[in-house]
N, C-alpha and C positions, 0 to 999 in steps of 0.2 A: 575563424569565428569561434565563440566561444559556446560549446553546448550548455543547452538549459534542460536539465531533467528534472520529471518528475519522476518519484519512487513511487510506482504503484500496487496496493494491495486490493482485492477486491471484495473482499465481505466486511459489508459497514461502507463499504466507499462507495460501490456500482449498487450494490444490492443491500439488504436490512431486513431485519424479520417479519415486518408485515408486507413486504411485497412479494407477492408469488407468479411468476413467469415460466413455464415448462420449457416455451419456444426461445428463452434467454437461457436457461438456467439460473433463472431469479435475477439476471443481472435487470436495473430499472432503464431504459433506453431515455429518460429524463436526466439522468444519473453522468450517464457518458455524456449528453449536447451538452453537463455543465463543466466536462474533463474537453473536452471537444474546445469549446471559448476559452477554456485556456491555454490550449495548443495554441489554438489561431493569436491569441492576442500577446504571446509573449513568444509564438514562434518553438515551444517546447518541446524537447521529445520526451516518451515514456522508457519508462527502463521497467520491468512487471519480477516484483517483492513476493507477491503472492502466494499462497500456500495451492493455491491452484495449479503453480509448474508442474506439480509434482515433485518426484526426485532425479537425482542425473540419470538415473536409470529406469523410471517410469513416468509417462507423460498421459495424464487422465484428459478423458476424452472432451470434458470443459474449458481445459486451457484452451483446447483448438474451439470452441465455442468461442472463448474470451477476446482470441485473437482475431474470430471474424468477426464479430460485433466491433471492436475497433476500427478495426479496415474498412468497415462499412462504414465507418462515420469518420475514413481518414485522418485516424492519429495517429500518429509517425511512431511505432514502435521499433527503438532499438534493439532490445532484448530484454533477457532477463540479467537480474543482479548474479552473482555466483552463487554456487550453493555451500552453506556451509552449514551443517547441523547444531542446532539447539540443543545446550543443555544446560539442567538447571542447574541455580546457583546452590540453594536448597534441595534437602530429602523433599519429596512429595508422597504423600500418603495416598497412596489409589483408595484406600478402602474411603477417607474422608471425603465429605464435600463442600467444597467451599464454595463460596459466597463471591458474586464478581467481584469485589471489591479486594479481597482475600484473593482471589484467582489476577487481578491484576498488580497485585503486589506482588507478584513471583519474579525474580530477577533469573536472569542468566548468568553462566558462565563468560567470563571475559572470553573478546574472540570467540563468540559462536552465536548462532539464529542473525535473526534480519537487522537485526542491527548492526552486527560486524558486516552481514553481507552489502549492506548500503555505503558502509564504512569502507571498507575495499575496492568497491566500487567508484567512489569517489577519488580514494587515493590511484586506482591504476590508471582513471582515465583523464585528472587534474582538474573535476567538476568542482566551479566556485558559485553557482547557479542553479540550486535546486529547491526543489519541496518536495515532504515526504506525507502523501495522502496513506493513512490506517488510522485503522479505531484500536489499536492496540500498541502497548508501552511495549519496545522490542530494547528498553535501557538505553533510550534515546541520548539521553542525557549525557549518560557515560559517556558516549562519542565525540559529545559537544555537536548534537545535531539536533534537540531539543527546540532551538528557535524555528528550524525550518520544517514544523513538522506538524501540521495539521489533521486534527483528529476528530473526523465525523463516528455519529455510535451506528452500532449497529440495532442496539435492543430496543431505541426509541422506534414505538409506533407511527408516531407520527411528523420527528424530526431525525427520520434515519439515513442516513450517506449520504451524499455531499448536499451540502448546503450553503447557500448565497457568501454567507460570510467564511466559509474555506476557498470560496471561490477568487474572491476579497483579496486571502491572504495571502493565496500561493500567487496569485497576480502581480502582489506588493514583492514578494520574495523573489519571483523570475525575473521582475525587472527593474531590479537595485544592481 
C-alpha cells in the first residue's frame, strides 16, 4: 500500500498569533481535530517539518509536547523529515528590518531547509501522496512541490492555521 503524507509544520498550522494556550504550548486543540479528519478520511500519516524538532542534536521540550497532543488525538506519526540546514540564497542584513512580505521573499540555497528536506524525503521513501501543511515558502516551487502545498497564516487574527478550505485541499491531494 501506498503511503499518504502529510508534511507537517506547526506555527501557522496548529497554532497562530492570537491563540494563547500554556497547557498546549499555543498549539489550537480545534487546529489538530481539523489535521485529525484528515488522517481518518484519507487514511494519512504525518511526517513533522517543523522547526519544533529542534536540531539532530537538540530536541526542545515542545516537540515532546507536540508529539503528545498528537497521540492524544491519534495521528499516526511516522517521523520527522531529515535534517538539513537552511541557507540563504541572499546576504541578509541583521541590522535591517524587513517587512513580511520582504521577509517572505528570501529564497534559499539549492539543496538546504524544508524544502530540500521534504524533497528527500519524498525521494527516499518513493511518496506519490502527499500535502505539505506551512504558512511559509520553504521554495516550494523549486522542487516542483508547489501544487501540493497548502498554506494557512499564521498572523491572521482571526483566520489563523488551518482552515476549512486547506482541509478541502489536502483531502483532494491525498486522495487523487
Amino acid at each position: 500500500m501506498v503511503e499518504k503524507i502529510i508534511f507537517l509544520d506547526v506555527d501557522g498550522v496548529l497554532n497562530y498569533m492570537s491563540y494563547r494556550n500554556a497547557n498546549t504550548a499555543n498549539i489550537d486543540p480545534s487546529k489538530v481535530e481539523m489535521l485529525s479528519h484528515i488522517c481518518i478520511k484519507t487514511q494519512a500519516k504525518v511526517v513533522i517539518t517543523s522547526s519544533w524538532r529542534g536540531s539532530e542534536t537538540y530536541t526542545p521540550q515542545i516537540y515532546h509536547i507536540l508529539r503528545k497532543i498528537l497521540k492524544e488525538h491519534n495521528i499516526p506519526v511516522l517521523g520527522d523529515a531529515p535534517y538539513i540546514n537552511a541557507k540563504f540564497a541572499a546576504s541578509i542584513n541583521p541590522k535591517k528590518s524587513y517587512t513580511l512580505n520582504e521577509a517572505g521573499d528570501i529564497s534559499f540555497e539549492p539543496c538546504t531547509g524544508r524544502g530540500a528536506e521534504v524533497a528527500k524525503y519524498i525521494k527516499d521513501n518513493g511518496i506519490t501522496q502527499f500535502v505539505i501543511l506551512d504558512d511559509e515558502d520553504w521554495d516550494w516551487v523549486y522542487y516542483g512541490l508547489d501544487k501540493h502545498w497548502c498554506r494557512p497564516i499564521y498572523y491572521d487574527k482571526q483566520y489563523g492555521g488551518l482552515q476549512p478550505e486547506h482541509i478541502e485541499k489536502a483531502i483532494r491531494l491525498l486522495s487523487n
